[in-house]
N, C-alpha and C positions, 0 to 999 in steps of 0.2 A: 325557479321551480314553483310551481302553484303548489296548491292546498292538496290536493288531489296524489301527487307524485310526494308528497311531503308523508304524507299518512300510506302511502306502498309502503316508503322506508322505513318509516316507524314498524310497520308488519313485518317486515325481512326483517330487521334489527329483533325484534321481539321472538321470533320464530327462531335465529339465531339463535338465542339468549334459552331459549327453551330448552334446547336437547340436551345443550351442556349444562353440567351441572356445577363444574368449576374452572374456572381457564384454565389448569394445568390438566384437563380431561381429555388424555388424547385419543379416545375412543369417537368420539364424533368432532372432530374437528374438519372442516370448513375448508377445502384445498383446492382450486381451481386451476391454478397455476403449472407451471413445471415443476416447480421444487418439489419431490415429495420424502418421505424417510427412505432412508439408501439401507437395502437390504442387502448384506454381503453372504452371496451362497460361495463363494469363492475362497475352500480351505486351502495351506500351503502347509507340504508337511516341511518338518525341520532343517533339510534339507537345501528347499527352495527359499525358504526365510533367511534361512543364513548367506544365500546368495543375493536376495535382494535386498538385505541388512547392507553385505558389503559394497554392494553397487549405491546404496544409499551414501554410506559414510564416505566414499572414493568421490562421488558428484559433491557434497558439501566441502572434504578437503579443497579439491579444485577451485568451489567459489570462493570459500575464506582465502584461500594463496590470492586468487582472481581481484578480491577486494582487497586484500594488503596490502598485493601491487597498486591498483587503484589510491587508494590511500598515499602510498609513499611518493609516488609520483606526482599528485596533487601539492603535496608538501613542498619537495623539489622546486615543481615549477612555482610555485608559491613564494619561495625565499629567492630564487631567481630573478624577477620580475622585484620582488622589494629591494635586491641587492642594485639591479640595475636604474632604478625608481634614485636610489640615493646616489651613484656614480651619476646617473643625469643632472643631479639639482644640483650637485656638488660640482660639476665641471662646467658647466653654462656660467654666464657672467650677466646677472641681473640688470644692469646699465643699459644691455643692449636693448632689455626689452619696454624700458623707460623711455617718453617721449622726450626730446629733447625743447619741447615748448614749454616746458614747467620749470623749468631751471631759473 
């Protein structure tokens, strides 16, 4: 970046720095992006809330069951695999897998 393009930024930055008077100033702040503040005109009377209250609580039961299951069966196959891990080491006969040039 030259000299030239160094001192733009310094200007923007400085112009920046100008309007606002504090970073938490959210009157002029600087937004080009998509993100902007989410204005919700969208009232629900009590009704509707408590319907989509319950529709809330019914989807989270499902995932916590969803994840316990998850969970337990992880476990499962977990001591599974260890249980069979020790029937392997324990039923195999180490000689065999010894060279018999070292003897």
């Amino acid at each position: 970046m030259g000299a030239q393009g160094m001192a733009q930024s310094v200007k923007f930055n400085l112009n920046q720095k100008g309007e606002r008077k504090t970073i938490y100033d959210r009157k002029h702040t600087k937004r080009n992006g998509v993100y902007q503040d989410l204005d919700d005109h969208k009232t629900l009377n009590s009704h509707a809330f408590a319907l989509f209250q319950k529709e809330q609580f019914a989807r989270r039961k499902k995932e916590r069951k969803r994840r316990l299951l998850l969970r337990f069966a992880t476990l499962v196959i977990t001591f599974l695999l260890i249980i069979l891990f020790l029937y392997l080491w324990n039923s195999t006969d180490g000689k065999l897998f010894i060279s018999s040039e070292f003897y």
